[in-house]
C-alpha positions as CSV (number, residue, x, y, z in Angstrom):
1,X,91.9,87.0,72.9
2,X,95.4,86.9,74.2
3,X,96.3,87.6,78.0
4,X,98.2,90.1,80.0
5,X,99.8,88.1,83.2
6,X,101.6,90.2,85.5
7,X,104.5,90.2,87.7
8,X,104.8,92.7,90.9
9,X,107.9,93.0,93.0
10,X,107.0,94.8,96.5
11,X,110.3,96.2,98.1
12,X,108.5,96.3,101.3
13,X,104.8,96.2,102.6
14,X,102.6,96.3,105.6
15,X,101.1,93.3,105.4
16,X,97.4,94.4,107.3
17,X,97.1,98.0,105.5
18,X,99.3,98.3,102.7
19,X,99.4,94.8,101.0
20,X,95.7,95.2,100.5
21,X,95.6,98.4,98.8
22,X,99.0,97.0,96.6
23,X,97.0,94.2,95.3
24,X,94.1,96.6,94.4
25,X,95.9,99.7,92.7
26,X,98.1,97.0,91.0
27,X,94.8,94.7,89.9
28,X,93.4,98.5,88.5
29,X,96.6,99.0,86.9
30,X,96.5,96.2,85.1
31,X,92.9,96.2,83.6
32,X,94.3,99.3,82.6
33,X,97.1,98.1,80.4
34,X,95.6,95.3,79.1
35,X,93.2,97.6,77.6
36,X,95.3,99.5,76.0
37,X,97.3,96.9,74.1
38,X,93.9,94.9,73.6
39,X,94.9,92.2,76.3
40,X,92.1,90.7,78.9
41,X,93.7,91.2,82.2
42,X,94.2,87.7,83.3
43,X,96.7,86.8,86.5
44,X,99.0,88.9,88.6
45,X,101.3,87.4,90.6
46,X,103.0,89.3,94.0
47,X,106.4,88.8,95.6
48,X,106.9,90.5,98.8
49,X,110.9,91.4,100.2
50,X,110.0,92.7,103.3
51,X,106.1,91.6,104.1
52,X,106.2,92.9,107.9
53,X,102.8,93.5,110.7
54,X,103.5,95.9,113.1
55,X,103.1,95.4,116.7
56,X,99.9,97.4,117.4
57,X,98.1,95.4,114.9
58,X,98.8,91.4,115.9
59,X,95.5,91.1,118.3
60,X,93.4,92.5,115.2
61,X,95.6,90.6,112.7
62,X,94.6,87.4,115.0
63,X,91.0,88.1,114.6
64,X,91.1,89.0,110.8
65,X,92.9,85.2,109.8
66,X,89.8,83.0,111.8
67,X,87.8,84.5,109.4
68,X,89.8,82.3,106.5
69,X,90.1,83.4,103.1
70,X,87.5,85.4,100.9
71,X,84.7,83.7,99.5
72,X,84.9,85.5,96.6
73,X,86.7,87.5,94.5
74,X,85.6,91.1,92.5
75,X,86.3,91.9,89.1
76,X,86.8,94.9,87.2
77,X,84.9,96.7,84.1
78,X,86.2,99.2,82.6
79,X,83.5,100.3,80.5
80,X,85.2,103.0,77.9
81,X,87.8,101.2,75.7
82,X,91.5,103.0,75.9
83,X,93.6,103.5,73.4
84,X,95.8,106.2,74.0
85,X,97.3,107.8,77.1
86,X,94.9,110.5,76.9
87,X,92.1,108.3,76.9
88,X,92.9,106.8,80.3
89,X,93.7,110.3,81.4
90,X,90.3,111.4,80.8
91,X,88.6,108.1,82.7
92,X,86.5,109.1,85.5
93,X,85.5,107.1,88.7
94,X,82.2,106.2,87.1
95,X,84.0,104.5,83.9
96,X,85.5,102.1,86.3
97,X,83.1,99.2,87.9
98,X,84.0,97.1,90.8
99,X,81.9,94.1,90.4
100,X,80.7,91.8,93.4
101,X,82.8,93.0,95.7
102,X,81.5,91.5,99.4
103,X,83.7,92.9,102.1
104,X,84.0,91.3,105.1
105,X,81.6,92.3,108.0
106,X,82.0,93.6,110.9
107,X,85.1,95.5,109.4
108,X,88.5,95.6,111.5
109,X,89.9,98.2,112.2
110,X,93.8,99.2,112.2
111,X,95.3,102.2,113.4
112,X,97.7,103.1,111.5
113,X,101.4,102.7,112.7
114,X,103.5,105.4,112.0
């Protein structure tokens, strides 16, 4: 089966609250695609312009990288097949499946920096 690989340009991101959610609305999107045009979802690469962390969240940051990187990584199912717009219009939370996904514990938190 051929492969959908993927390339994301980020303008600008918050490195500790927003890069995290980019990479996961962007990994969703993606599955999403490839289904449509009868890919498998295979690789997405990120570039950042303007990766910043704001002030109030270096001590937390600090804590968060001693934990080194995850130990493994979740997949996706989406378990009705799209082939039109309208199909993936009509998906609903539970035709989506987030598989092994181990977060971190004890969760960090960030306030958010406005």
């Amino acid at each position: 089966k051929k492969e959908l690989y993927m390339a994301v340009t980020c303008r600008s991101t918050d490195w500790i609250l927003g890069c995290p959610v980019n990479i996961a609305e962007w990994s969703l999107f993606a599955h999403f695609v490839a289904n449509l045009t009868g890919l498998t979802a295979r690789e997405i690469s990120f570039s950042f312009n303007n990766a910043h962390i704001y002030l109030n969240h270096l001590e937390n940051a600090q804590e968060w990288l001693k934990r080194g990187p995850m130990k493994s990584f979740p997949t996706i199912n989406i378990k009705k097949e799209l082939k039109t717009i309208a199909d993936l219009e009509a998906l609903d939370m539970s035709d989506v499946e987030l598989i092994d996904y181990c977060p971190e514990k004890p969760n960090i938190k960030f306030p958010v920096a406005v």
